[in-house]
RODOBA-118588 format. One record per residue: x, y, z of N, C-alpha, C in turn. Coordinates in Angstrom, 2 decimals. Layout:
REM RODOBA-118588
SITE   n.east  n.north     n.up  ca.east  ca.north    ca.up   c.east  c.north     c.up
SITE        X        Y        Z        X         Y        Z        X        Y        Z
...
This chain:
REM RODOBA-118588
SITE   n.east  n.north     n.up  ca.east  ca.north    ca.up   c.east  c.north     c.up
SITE  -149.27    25.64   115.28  -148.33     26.01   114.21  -147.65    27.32   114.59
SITE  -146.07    27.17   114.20  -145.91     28.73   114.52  -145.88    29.80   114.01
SITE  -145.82    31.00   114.31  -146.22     31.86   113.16  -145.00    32.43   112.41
SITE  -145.06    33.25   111.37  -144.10     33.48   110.20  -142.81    34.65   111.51
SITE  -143.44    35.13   112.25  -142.65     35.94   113.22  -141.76    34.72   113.83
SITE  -142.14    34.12   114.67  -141.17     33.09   114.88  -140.04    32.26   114.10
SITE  -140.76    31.77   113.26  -140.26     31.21   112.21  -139.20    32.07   111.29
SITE  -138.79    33.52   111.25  -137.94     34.43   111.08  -136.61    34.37   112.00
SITE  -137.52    34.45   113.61  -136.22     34.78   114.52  -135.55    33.38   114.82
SITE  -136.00    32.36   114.20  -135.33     30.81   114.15  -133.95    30.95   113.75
SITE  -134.76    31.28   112.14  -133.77     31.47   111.29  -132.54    32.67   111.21
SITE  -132.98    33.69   111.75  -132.03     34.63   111.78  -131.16    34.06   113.14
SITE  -131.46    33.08   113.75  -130.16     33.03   115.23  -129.33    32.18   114.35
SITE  -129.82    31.20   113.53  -129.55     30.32   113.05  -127.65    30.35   112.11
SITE  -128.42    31.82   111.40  -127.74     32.40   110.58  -126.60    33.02   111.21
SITE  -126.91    33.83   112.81  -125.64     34.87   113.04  -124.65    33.53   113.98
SITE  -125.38    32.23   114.15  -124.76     31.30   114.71  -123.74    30.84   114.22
SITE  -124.16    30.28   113.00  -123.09     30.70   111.39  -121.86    31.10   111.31
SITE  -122.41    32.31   111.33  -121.13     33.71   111.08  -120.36    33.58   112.14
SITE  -120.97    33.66   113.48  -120.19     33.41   114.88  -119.19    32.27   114.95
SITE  -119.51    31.13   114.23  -118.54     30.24   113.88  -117.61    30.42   113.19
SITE  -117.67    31.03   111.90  -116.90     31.42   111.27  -115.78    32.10   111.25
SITE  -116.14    33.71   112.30  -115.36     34.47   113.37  -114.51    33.75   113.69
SITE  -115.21    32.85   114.54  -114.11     32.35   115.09  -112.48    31.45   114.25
SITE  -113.27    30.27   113.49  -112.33     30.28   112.97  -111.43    30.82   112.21
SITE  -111.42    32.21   111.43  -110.84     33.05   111.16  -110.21    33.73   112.10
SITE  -110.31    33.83   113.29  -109.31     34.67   114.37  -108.15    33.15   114.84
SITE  -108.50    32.24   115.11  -107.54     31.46   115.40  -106.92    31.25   114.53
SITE  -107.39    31.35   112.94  -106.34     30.80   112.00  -104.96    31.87   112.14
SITE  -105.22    33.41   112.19  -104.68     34.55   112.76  -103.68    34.35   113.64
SITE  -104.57    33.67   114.68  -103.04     33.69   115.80  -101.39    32.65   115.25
SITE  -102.31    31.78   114.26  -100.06     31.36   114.18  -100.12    30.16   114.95
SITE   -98.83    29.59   114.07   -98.24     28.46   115.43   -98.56    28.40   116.52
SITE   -98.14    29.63   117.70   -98.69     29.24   118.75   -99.85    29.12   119.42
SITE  -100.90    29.69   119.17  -101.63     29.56   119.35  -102.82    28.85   118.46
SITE  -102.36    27.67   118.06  -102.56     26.62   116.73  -103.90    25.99   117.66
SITE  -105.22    25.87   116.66  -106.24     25.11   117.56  -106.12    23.43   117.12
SITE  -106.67    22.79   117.82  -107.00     21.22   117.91  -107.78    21.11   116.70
SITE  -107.25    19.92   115.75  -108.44     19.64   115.07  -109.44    19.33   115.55
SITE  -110.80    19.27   115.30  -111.75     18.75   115.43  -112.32    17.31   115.32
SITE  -112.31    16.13   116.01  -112.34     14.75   115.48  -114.01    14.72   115.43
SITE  -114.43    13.80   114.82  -115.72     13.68   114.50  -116.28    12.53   115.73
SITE  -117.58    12.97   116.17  -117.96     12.18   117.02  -117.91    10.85   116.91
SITE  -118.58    10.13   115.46  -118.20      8.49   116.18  -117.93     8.29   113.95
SITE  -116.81     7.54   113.98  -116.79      6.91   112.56  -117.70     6.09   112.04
SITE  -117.70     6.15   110.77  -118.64      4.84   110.11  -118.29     3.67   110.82
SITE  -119.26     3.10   110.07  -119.38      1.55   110.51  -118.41     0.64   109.65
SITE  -118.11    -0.60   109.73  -116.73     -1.38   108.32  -117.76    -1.61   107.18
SITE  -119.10    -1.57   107.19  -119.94     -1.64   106.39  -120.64    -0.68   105.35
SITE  -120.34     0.70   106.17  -121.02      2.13   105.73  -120.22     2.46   104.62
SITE  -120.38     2.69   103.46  -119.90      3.37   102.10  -120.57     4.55   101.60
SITE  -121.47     5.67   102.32  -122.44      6.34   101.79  -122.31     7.49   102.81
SITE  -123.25     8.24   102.53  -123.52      9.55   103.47  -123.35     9.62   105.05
SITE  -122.51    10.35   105.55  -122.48     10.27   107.32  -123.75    10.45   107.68
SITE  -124.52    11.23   107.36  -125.91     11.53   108.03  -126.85    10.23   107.46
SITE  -126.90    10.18   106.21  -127.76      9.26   106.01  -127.40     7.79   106.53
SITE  -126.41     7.30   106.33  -125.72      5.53   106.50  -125.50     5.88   108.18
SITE  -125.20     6.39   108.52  -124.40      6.23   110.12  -125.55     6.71   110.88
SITE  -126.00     7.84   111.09  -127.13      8.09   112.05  -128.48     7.78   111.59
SITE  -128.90     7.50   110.56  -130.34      6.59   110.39  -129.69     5.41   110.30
SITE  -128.67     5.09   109.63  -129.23      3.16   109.62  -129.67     2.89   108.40
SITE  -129.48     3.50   107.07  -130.45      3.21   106.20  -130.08     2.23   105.55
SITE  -128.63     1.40   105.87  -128.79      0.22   105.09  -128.13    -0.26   103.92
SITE  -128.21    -1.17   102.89  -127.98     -0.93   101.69  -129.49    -0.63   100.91
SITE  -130.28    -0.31   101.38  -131.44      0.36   100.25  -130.41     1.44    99.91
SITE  -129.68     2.32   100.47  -129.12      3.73    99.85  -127.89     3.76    99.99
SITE  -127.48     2.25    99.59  -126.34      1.78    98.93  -125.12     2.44   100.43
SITE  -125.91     2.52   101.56  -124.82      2.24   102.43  -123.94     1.28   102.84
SITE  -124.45     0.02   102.26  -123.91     -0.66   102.82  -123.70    -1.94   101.36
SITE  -122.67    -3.19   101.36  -122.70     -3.59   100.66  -123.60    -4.66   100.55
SITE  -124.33    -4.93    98.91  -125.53     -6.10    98.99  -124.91    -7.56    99.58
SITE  -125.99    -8.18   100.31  -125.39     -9.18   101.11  -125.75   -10.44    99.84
SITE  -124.61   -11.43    99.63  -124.84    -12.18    98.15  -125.94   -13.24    98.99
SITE  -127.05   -13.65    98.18  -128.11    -14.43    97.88  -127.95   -15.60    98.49
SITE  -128.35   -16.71    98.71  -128.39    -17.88    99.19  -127.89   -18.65    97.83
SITE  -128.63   -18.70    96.87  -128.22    -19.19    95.74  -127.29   -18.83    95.22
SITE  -126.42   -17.83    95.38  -125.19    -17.31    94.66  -124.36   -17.89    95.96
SITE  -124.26   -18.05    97.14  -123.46    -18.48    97.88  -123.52   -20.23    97.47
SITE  -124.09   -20.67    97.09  -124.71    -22.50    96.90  -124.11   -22.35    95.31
SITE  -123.89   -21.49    94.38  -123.07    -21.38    93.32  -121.82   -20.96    92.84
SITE  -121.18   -20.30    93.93  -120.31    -20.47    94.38  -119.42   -21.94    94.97
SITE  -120.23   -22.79    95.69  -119.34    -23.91    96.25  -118.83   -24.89    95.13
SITE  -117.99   -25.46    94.98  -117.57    -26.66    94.24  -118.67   -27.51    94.24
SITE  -119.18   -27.93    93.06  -120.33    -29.32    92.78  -119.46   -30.51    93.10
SITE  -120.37   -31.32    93.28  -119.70    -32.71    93.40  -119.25   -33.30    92.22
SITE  -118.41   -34.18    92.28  -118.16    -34.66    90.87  -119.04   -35.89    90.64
SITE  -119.12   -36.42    89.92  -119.91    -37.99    89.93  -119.76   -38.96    90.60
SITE  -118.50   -39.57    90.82  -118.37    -40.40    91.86  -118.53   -40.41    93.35
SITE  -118.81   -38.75    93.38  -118.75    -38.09    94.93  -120.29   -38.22    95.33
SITE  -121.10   -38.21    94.19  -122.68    -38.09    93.88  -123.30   -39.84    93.91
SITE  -122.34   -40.46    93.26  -122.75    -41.81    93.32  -122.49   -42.55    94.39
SITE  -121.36   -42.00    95.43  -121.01    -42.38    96.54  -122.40   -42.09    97.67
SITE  -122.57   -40.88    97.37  -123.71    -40.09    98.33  -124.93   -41.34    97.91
SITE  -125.13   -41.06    96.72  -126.91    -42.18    96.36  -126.23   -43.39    97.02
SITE  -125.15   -44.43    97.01  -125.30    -45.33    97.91  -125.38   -45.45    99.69
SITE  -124.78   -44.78   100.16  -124.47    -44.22   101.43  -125.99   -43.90   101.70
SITE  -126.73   -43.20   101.05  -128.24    -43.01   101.19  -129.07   -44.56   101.64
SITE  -128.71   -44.79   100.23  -129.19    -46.11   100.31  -129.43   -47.30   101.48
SITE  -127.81   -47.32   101.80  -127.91    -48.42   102.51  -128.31   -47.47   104.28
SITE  -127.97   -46.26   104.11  -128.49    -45.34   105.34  -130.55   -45.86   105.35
SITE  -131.02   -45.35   104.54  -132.58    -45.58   104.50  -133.14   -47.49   104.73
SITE  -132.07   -47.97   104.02  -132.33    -49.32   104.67  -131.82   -49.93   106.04
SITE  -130.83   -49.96   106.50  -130.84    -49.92   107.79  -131.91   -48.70   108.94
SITE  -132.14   -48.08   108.61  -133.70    -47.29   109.09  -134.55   -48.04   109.16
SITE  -135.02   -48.80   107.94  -136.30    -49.40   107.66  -136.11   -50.88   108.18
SITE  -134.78   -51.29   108.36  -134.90    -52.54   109.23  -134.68   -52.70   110.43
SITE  -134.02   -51.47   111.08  -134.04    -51.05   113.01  -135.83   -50.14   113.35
SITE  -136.09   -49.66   112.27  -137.35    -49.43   112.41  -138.50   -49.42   111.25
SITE  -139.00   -50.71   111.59  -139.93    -51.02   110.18  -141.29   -50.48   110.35
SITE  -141.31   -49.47   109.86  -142.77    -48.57   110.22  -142.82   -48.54   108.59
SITE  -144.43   -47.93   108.18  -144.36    -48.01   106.88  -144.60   -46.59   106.36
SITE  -143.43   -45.43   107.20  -143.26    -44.72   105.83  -141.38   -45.09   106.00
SITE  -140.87   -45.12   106.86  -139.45    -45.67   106.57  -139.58   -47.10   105.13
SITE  -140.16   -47.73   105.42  -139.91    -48.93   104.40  -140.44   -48.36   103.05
SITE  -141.64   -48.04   103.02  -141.71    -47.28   101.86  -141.01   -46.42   101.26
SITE  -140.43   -45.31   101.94  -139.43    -44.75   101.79  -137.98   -45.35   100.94
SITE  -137.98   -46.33   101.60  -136.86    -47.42   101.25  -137.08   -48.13    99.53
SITE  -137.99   -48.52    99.26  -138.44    -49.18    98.31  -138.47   -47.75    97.14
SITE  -139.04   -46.95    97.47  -139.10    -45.75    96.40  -138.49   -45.22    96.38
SITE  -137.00   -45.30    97.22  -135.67    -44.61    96.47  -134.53   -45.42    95.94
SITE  -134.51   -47.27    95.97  -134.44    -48.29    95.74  -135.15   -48.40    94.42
SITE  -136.27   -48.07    93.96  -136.77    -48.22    92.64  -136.26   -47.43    91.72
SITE  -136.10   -46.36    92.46  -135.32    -44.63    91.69  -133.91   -45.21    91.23
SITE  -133.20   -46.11    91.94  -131.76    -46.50    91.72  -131.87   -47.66    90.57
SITE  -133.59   -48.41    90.71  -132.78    -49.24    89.40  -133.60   -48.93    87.87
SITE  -134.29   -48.09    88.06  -134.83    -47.91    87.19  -133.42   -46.82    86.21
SITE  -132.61   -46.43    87.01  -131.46    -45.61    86.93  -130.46   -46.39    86.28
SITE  -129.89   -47.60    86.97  -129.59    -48.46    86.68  -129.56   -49.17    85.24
SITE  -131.31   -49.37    85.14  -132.09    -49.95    83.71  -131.94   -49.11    82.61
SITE  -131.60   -47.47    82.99  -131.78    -46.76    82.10  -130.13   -47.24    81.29
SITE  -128.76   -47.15    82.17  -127.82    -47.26    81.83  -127.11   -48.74    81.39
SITE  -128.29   -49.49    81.54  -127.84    -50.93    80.96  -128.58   -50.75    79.14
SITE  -129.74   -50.28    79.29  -130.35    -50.14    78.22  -129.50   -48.86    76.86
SITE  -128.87   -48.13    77.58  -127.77    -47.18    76.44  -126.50   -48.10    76.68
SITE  -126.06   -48.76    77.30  -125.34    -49.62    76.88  -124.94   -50.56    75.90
SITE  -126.15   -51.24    75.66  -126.45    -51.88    74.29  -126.74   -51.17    73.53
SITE  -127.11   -50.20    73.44  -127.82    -49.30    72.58  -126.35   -48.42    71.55
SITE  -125.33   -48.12    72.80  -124.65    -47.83    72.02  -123.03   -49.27    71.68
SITE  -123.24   -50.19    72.27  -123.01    -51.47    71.60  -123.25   -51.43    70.14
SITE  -124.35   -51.88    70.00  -125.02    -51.88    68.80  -124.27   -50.92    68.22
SITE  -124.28   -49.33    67.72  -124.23    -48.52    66.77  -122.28   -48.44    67.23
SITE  -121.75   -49.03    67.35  -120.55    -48.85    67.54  -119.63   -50.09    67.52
SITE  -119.12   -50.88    66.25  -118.76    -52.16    66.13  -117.59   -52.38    66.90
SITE  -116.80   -51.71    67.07  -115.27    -51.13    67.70  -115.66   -51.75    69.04
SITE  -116.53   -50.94    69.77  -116.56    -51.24    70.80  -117.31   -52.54    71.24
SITE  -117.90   -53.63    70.45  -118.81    -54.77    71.04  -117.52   -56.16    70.46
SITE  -117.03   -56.59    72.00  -116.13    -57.56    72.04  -116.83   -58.79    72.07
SITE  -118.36   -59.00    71.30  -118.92    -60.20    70.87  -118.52   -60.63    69.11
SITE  -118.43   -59.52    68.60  -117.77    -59.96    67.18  -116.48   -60.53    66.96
SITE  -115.72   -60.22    68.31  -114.40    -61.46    68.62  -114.58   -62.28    68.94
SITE  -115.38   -62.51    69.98  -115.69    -63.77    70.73  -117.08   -63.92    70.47
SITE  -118.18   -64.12    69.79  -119.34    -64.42    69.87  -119.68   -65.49    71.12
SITE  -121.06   -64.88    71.68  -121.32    -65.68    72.38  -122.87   -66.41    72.61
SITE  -123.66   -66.04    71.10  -124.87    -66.82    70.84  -124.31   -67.93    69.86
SITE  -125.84   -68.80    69.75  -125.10    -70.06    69.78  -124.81   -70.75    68.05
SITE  -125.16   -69.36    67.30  -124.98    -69.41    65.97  -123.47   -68.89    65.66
SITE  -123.16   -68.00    66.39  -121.86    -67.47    66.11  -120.57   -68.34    67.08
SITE  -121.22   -68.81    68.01  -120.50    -69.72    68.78  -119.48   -70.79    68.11
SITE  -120.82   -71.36    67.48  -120.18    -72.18    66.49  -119.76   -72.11    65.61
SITE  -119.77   -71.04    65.02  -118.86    -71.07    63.99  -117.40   -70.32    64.07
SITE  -117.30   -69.99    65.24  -115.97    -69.07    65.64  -115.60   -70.66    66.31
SITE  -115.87   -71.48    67.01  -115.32    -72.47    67.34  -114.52   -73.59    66.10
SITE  -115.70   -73.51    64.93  -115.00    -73.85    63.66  -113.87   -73.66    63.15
SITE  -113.99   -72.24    63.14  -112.96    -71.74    62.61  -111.44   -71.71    63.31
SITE  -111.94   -71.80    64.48  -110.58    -71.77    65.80  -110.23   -73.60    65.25
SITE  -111.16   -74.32    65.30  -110.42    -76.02    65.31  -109.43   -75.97    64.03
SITE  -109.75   -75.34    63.21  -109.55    -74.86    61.63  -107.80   -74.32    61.94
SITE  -107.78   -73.48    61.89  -106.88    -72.89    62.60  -105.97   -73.97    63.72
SITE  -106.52   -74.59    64.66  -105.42    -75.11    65.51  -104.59   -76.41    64.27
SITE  -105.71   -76.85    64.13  -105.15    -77.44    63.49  -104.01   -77.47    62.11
SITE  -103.91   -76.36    61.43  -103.19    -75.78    60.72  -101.70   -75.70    61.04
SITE  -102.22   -75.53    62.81  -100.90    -75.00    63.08   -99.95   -76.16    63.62
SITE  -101.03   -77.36    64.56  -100.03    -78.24    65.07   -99.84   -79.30    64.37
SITE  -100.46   -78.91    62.63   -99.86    -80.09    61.60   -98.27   -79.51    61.22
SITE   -97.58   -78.61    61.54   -96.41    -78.22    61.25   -95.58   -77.60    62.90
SITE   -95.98   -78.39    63.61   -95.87    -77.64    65.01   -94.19   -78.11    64.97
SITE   -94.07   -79.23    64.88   -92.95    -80.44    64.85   -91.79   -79.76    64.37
SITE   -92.02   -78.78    63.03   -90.42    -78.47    62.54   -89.68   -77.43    63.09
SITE   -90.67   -76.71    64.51   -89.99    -75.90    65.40   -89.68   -76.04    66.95
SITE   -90.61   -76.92    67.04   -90.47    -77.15    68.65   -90.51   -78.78    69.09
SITE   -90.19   -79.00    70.27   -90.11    -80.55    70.87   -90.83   -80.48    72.05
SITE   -91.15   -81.04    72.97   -91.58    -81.29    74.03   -90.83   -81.92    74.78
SITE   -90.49   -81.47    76.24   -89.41    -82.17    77.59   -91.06   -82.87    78.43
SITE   -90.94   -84.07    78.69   -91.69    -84.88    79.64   -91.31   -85.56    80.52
SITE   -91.46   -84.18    81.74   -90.99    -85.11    83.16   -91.84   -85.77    84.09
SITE   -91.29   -86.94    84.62   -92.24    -88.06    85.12   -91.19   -88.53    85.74
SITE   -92.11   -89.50    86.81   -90.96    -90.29    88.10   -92.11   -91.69    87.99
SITE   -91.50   -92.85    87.99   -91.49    -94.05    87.96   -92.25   -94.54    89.13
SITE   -92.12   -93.85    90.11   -93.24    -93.90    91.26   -94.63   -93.30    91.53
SITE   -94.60   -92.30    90.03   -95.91    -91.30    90.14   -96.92   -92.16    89.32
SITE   -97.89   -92.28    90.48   -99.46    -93.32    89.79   -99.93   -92.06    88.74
SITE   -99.80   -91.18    88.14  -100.19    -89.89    87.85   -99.63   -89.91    86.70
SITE   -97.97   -90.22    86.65   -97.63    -90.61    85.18   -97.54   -91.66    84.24
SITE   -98.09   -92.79    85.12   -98.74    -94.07    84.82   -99.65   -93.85    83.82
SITE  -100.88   -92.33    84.29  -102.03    -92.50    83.63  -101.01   -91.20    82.14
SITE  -100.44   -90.26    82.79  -100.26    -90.11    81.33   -99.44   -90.07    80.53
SITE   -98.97   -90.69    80.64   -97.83    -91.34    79.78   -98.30   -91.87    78.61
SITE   -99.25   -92.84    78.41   -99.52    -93.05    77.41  -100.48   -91.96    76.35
SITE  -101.01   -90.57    76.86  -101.60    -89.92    76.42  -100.42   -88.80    75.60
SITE   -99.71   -88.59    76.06   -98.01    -88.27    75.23   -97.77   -88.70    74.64
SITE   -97.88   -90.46    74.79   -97.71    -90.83    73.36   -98.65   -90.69    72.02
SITE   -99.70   -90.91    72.59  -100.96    -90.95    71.33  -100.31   -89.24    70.60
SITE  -100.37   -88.03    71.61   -99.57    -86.97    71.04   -98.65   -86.80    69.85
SITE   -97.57   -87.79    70.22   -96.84    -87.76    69.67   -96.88   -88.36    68.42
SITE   -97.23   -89.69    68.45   -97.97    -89.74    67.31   -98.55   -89.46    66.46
SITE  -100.08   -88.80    66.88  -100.75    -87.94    65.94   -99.98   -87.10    65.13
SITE   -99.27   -85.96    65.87   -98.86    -84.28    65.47   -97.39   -85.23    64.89
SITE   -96.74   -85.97    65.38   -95.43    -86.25    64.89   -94.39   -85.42    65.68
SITE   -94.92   -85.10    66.80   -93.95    -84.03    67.71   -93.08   -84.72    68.54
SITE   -91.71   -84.48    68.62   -90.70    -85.04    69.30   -91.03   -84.78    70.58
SITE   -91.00   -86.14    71.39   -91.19    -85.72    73.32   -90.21   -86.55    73.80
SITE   -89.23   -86.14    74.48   -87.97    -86.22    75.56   -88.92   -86.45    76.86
SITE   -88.87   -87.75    77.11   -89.19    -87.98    78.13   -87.69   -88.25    79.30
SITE   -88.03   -87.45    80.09   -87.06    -87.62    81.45   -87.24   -87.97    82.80
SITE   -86.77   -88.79    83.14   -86.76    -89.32    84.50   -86.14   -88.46    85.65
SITE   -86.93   -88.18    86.88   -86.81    -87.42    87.72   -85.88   -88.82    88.65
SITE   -86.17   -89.90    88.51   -85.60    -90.81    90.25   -84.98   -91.98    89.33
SITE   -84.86   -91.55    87.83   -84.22    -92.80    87.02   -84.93   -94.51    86.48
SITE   -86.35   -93.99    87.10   -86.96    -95.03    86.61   -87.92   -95.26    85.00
SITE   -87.91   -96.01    84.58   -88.14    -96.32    83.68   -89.53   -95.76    83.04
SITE   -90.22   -95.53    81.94   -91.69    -95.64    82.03   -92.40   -96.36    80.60
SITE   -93.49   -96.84    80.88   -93.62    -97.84    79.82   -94.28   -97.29    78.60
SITE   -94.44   -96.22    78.11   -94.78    -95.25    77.54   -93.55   -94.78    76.44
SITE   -92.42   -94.54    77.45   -91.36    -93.87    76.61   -90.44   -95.20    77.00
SITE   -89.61   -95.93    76.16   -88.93    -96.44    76.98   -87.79   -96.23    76.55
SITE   -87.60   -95.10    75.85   -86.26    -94.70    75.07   -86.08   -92.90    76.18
SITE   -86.14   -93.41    77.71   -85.78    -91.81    78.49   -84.19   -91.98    78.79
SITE   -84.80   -90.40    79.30   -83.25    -90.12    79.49   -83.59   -90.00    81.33
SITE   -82.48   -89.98    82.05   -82.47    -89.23    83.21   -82.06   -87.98    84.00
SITE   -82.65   -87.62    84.36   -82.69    -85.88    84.87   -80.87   -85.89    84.85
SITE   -80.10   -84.75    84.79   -79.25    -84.03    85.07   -79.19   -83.08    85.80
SITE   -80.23   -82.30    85.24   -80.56    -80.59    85.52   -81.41   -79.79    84.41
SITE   -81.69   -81.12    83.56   -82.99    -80.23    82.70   -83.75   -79.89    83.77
SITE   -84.27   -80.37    84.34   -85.96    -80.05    84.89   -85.58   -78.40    85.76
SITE   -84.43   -77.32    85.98   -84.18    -76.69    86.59   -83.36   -75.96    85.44
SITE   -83.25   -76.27    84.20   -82.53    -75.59    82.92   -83.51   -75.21    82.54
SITE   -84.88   -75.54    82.56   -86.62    -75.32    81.67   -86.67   -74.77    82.50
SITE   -86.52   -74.34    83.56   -87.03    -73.15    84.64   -88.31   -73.57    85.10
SITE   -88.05   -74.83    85.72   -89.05    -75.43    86.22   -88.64   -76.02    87.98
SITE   -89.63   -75.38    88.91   -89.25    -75.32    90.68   -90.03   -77.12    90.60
SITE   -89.16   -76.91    92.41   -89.36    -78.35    92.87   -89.61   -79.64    92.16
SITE   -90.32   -80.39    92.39   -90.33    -81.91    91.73   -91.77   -82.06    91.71
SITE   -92.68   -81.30    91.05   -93.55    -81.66    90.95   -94.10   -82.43    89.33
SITE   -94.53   -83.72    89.33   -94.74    -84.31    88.15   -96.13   -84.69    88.05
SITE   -96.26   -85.33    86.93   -95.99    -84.69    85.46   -95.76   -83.69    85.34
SITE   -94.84   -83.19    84.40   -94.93    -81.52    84.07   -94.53   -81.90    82.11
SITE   -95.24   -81.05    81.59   -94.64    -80.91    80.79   -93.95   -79.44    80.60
SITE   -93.11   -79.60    79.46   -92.19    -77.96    78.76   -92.20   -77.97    77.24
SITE   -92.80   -77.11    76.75   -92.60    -77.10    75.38   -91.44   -76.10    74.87
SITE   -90.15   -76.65    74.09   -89.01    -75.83    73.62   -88.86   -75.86    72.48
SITE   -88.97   -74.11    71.96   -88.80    -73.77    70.86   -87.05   -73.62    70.37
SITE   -87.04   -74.54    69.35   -85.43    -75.22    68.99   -84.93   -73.05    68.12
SITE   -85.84   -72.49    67.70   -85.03    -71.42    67.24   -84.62   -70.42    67.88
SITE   -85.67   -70.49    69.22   -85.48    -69.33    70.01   -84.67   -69.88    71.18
SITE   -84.63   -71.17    71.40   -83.97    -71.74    71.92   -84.57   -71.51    73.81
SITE   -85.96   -71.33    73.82   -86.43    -70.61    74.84   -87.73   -71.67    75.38
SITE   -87.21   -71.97    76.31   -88.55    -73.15    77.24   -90.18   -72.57    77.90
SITE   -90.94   -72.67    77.90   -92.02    -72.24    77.85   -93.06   -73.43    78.64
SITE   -92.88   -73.35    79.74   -93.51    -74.68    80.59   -95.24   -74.81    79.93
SITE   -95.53   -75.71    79.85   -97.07    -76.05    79.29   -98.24   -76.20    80.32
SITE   -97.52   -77.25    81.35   -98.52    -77.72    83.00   -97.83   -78.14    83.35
SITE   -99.03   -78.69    84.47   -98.62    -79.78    85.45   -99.71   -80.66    85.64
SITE   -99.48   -81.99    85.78  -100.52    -83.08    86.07  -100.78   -83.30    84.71
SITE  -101.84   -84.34    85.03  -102.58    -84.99    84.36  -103.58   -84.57    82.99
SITE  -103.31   -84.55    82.08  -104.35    -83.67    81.11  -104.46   -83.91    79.67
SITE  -105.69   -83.85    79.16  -106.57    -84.67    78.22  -105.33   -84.16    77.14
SITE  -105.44   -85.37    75.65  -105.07    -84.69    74.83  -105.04   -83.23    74.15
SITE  -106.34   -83.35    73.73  -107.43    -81.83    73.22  -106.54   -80.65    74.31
SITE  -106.61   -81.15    75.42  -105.97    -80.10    76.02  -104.66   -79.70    76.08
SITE  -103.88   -80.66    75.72  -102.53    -80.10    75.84  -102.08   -79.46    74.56
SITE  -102.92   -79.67    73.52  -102.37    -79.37    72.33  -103.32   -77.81    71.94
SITE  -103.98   -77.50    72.86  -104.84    -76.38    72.95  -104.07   -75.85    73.51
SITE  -102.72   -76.04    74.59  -102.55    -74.93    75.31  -101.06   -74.62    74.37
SITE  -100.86   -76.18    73.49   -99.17    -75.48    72.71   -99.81   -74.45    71.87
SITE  -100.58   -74.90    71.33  -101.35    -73.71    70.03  -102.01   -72.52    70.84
SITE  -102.37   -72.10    72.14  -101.99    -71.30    72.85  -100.56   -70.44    72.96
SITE  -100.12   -70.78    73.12   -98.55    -70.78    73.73   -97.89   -70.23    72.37
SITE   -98.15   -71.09    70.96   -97.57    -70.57    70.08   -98.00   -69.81    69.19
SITE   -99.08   -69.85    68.73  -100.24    -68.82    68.20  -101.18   -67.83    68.49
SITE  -100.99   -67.73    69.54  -102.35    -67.02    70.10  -101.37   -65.76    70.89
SITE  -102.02   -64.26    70.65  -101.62    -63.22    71.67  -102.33   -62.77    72.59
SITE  -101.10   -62.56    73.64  -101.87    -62.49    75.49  -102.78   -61.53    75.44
SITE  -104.09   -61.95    75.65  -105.34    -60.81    75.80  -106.24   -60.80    74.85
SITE  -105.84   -61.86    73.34  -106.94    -61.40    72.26  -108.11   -62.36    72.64
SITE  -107.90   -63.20    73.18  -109.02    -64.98    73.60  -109.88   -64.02    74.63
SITE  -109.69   -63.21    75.02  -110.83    -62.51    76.73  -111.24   -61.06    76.27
């Protein structure tokens, strides 16, 4: 240890070292312009990181413990920071998984790949089950949204929405007659209007609906035998090529043709698709 004598003449060089500095700069400030001294540049600058004390941040190193430096953000604040996925980006990923872990388990069927496979495959439908099950769930508590009270499709409501529809057609194609007619084109050579020809008639009969039967090649048919022959109806109904049977159902007020088919087809059916055609709006039946 040294003694208090030493420890004096430390300090006293220390001190006139000081002053000696001082001297000095006070005599150069003296001399003036010309004899103007150099600033002094500092041995080495901070660091782009250092915000704190030259002695402390730059020659120890101390860091941001003493706020030299700025805190470096967290792992989790950088991972909260990024954009989340949206759902479809997430549901894309769980399949892509999916079929990734199964092709694994079938280029290499070891049993933790397949297991693997099966227990993230169970995770998807039990996922699945969960969202079929609030499905109905909110079915149920939401009448608006369950398109079985339009269309029932158990076999109590079945039937009686079918009732009510025969109910209804029928209503309508007992007065179908005082607005519309039917154009029936057929060719004398078609084995096709052989067969229905006479099913137009039973039609016509029943409902009392006027049918214009027309000849495409001028031949006769034994069904209608009061036709006419084509002109240019069959291309005035806005009806392509020569394909027969066809029928057209034309509404006399709107004055507007509305093709029905083509070919061959049951009564029940054709008179399902005028009462279609004239009663029914596109999209309420599905």
């Amino acid at each position: 240890m040294r003694s208090p004598l030493t420890l004096a003449l430390i300090l006293s060089l220390a001190v006139s070292g000081a002053m000696s500095t001082a001297a000095t700069a006070q005599l150069a400030d003296s001399v003036g312009p010309a004899g103007a001294r150099e600033e002094v540049q500092p041995e080495a600058q901070q660091g782009p990181d250092q915000t704190g004390d030259d002695f402390y941040c730059r020659e120890r190193r101390l860091g941001e413990w003493f706020y030299c430096e700025k805190p470096k953000a967290k792992p989790s604040q950088q991972r909260a920071e990024q954009p989340s996925q949206s759902s479809s980006e997430q549901l894309a990923a769980i399949s892509k998984q999916l079929e990734e872990m199964k092709a694994r388990a079938i280029l290499e069927p070891t049993t933790e790949n397949i297991s693997a496979y099966i227990a993230f495959q169970r995770e998807q439908l039990n996922r699945a089950s969960s969202f079929a099950d609030m499905w109905r769930r909110t079915i149920w508590q939401n009448p608006e949204l369950d398109y079985t009270l339009q269309r029932p499709v158990n076999q109590l409501g079945k039937r009686t929405w079918l009732d009510g529809r025969t109910a209804d057609k029928n209503r309508v194609l007992s007065s179908i007659s005082k607005r519309y007619g039917v154009f029936y084109f057929y060719s004398s050579a078609c084995a096709a209007c052989e067969v229905f020809g006479p099913i137009m008639r039973s039609v016509s009969e029943r409902f009392g609906l006027t049918v214009m039967a027309v000849s495409l090649d001028g031949g006769p048919s034994k069904a209608f035998p009061n036709f006419t022959v084509d002109t240019g109806q069959y291309r005035a109904m806005g009806m392509q090529g020569q394909q027969v049977p066809a029928l057209v159902l034309f509404d006399t007020v709107t004055k507007r043709p509305m093709p029905i088919g083509y070919g061959v087809m049951a009564a029940d059916e054709v008179m399902d698709r005028i009462f279609t055609l004239t009663s029914v709006e596109p999209g309420s039946d599905f």
